[in-house]
Each structure stands twice: as C-alpha cells, then as structure tokens.
C-alpha positions, 0 to 999 in steps of 0.5 A, a space after each residue: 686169600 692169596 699170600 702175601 707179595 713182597 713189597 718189592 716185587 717186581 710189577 708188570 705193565 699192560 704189555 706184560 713187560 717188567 717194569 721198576 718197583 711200584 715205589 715209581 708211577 708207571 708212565 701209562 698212568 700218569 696224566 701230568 696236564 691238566 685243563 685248569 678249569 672245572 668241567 662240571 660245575 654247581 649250578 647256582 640255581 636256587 632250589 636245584 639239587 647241585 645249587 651249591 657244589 658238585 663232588 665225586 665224578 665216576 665216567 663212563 661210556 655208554 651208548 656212544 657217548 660218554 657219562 658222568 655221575 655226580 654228587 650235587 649239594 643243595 645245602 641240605 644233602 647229596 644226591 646224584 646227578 648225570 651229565 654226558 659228553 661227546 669229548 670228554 670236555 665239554 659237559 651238558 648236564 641230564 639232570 637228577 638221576 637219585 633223589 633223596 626219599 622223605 619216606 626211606 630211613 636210609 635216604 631220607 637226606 642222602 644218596 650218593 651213587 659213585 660207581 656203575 659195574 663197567 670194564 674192569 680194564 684201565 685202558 678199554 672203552 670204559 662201557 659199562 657192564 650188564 649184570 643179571 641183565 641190568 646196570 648195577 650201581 653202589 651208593 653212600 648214604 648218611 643219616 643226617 642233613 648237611 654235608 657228610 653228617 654221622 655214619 654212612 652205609 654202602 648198598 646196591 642199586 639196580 637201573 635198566 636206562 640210567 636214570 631210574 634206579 631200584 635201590 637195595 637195603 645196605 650191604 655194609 654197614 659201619 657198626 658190623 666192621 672193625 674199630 677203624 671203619 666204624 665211624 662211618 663208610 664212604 665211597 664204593 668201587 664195585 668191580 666183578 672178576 671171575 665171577 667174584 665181586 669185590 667192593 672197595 670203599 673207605 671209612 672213617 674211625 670214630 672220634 678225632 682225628 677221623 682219619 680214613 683208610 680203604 678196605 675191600 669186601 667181597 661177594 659171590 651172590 651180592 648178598 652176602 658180604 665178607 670183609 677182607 681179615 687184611 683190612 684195611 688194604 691201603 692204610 694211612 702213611 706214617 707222620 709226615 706222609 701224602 696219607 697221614 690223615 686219609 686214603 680213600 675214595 678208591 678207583 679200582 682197575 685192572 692194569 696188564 697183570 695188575 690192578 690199578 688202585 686209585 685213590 686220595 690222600 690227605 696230609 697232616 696240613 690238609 692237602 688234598 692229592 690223588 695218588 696210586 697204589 699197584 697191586 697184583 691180587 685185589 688185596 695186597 698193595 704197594 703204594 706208589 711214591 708221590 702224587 698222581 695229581 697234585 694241587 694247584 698253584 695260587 688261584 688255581 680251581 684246586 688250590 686247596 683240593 685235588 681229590 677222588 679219582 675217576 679214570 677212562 681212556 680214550 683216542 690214546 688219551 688217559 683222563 683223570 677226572 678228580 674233584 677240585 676245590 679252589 681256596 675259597 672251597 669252590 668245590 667242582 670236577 676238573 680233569 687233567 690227562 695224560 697228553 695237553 687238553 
C-alpha cells in the first residue's frame, strides 16, 4: 500500500491548482442551496414495496436521461426501486428494480442495492460504465425483517438493462472483519481504477453504543476481496465531534488528483449531517472541517436527518442528492446544489 501522506499536505483541485488545507471544503464541492422539498417520496400505497419510506438515493446518467435508485420500506424490509428525470428535479418513479427472494437465505427479507460502477470523475456526466460487457452493482442485505435488523453483507449484482438483476453470493461478510465491522456491514461504493476495484462501505461494531466507521476492500478479479490493514479509513470524531457516533454510508469520486470521499456523520445528540473528507491515494483521509449539508431549521423536511450522499454534476450545476427525515421521521430524498434550484 502507498505511505502515509501528511495530514496537512497541501490538495489539489480539478484543475491541478494548489488549493488550502483539506481542513476547508473546497468551493467546487459545495452545494449550499438547497430545494427544500423531497424529490422522491414514499408512496403511501398499501402493499407497495416503498409504502412507508424511501432511503439511499445513488444517481446516475444514462441513455440520456438521469436515474435513481432507491431503497423502499414496506414495513417488513428494503428493496430497491428506480426512478429517472430529465432535470434532476422533478421524478417519475419505474418502479421495483429488486425484490426481496422467499427462497434466498441472503435476500429473503432485504435487498438494498446502492451503487452502479459509473464514471470515476465527480464533475462527468455521471454514465455508467460496462464491465465484462454489463452493468455491474453492489448490494446490502440483512438477515432479519424490519428495518435495518442483525448483521448485513455486501455482494455483487449483474444487469444488462437495469431492471433485471443477477445477484452473486457475498463478497464481504461481517464475521470475516475486524472488531469494529462485525456487528454488520452497510452501504457499498464499488469504484474501478487502473484495473483495481475498491469497495468502500461502512459497518457497525457489535454491542452499544453501534457506532459506524468505513473501510475499503480491494480486488482485481471481483472474486477475491482484501480488506485494506489501514481500516477503518474514515474513523469516528473524538468527543464532541460531527462524527462521534457514525462515518459512513461512503460516496467515493475522483476529484482533479484527488478523491472525493462523501459521506454522513453522526453526533453524540443524534444529528445527522453529509460531510467530506479528501484524499489523494483511495486509502488515506483528511477529513474536511464542517458540513457539507447540514440539517434543517424547524419544520423543514430534514430537520432531524441530512444524511447518505449522492452526487452528479450537470449544466455546471453539482447536485447533492441525500436522504432527509423531518421530525416526525418523514423519511425521503431531497437534493441541495451548488447554484439555487
């Protein structure tokens, strides 16, 4: 593995130029203006996989026009739905991409798929990518009804249109990890560069408090996985910190010479904020002072949550697309950006 960078190294930005410390968020990347609405919504139909709740947007370009999976609650489990969008705001939902399976012991009650290998770059189109001459996913998995029940694992998915999906055994699993990722795994990022592919998620230690930190894993033949000796790469804050409590749910991008790693913190009080941490070898971080998004003020949609990043760029525009839960845990997808929607 590469050496250790100094955590004060100078980073530098899209255009190769030095730009400050990563203790400050570089401009390009911020998106201060939020839509203050939900985009995608639950739908309240009885019965429907995303009756009660949506969660984990990850958006995309393709064929076009632009795409979203989502993770629908019914009440019993995740699954995984899309929707797509000419503008990037206004929604129309396609409906039940990945059902949960009665006959899998892996998916029987869940299956949550977050990331579709695209463009590495933070400021492309965002398409995806082929590989191996198909779309290649990653999905979550836990092993109980309800939501977000016992230790989850992380495996791979094989489409050649989107909405029929061939799914792999797990490729991680919490009890082959170390202390701070047995209690389960969560959210996967699979990004492929110079022929490696490096698979970010977050996990959870067992017993209480379950705080979350992310790690990597890396692979050359999508068989064998090694999980990076320097896990976890983004570790929880000290006391007081955005990230006590959790650091996770990962959205990993290139920027310039280095990569953007988006992700969620969680503090001691239970706020929930997206955040930004910079790094210039897909293994070392420094994290970046302050929110990226912040929540909200007194009945706003993400007054109590403004959580798991998504991020594409488009028209000049950068849009952060995060997961917002009102006070009432009205829990759907917002977006914010980087000029007023």
């Amino acid at each position: 593995m590469p050496p250790p960078i100094s955590r004060r190294s100078l980073l530098l930005a899209a255009g190769g130029t030095a730009i400050a410390p990563a203790a400050e968020i570089p401009p390009t990347l911020q998106t201060p203006h939020k839509i203050g609405r939900l985009v995608v919504a639950a739908s309240g139909k009885a019965g429907a996989f995303d009756e009660k709740a949506v969660d984990c947007p990850f958006v995309f370009r393709h064929n076009g026009r632009f795409h979203m999976t989502f993770i629908g609650f019914d009440g019993t489990g995740y699954q995984t739905g899309l929707a797509s969008s000419a503008n990037l705001i206004e929604w129309s939902p396609e409906g039940l991409i990945a059902a949960r399976d009665p006959g899998s012991d892996i998916r029987r009650h869940n299956v949550a798929i977050n990331w579709i290998v695209r463009e590495n770059d933070v400021f492309s189109a965002g398409n995806l990518r082929k590989i191996r001459g198909r779309y290649l996913g990653v999905y979550h998995a836990y092993p109980n009804p309800g939501y977000e029940e016992g230790p989850a694992v992380i495996g791979l998915c094989w489409s050649r249109d989107l909405h029929h999906w061939e799914f792999e055994p797990p490729a991680l699993r919490p009890e082959e990890g170390a202390p701070w990722e047995r209690g389960g795994l969560y959210k996967p990022c699979l990004v492929e560069q110079s022929g490696t592919f490096y698979l970010y998620y977050n996990a959870k230690k067992t017993g209480r408090p379950a705080d979350e930190q992310t790690g990597v894993a890396t692979s050359r033949d999508l068989r064998v996985w090694t999980r990076y000796s320097g896990n976890p790469i983004i570790r929880n804050g000290s006391a007081g910190s955005l990230d006590e409590r959790f650091a996770s749910d990962p959205c990993v991008l290139r920027f310039g010479a280095q990569w953007a790693v988006f992700y969620y913190s969680l503090d001691a009080k239970g706020v929930a904020r997206d955040r930004l941490a910079l790094s210039s070898d897909m293994f070392h971080t420094e994290k970046c002072d302050g929110a990226l998004i912040d929540v909200g003020g007194p009945g706003s949609v993400d007054e109590r949550y403004a959580h798991k990043p998504s991020v594409i760029r488009h028209a000049g525009v950068l849009y952060h697309f995060y997961c917002a839960v009102s006070k009432t845990n009205v829990r759907g997808i917002s977006v914010a950006a980087s000029r007023p929607l």
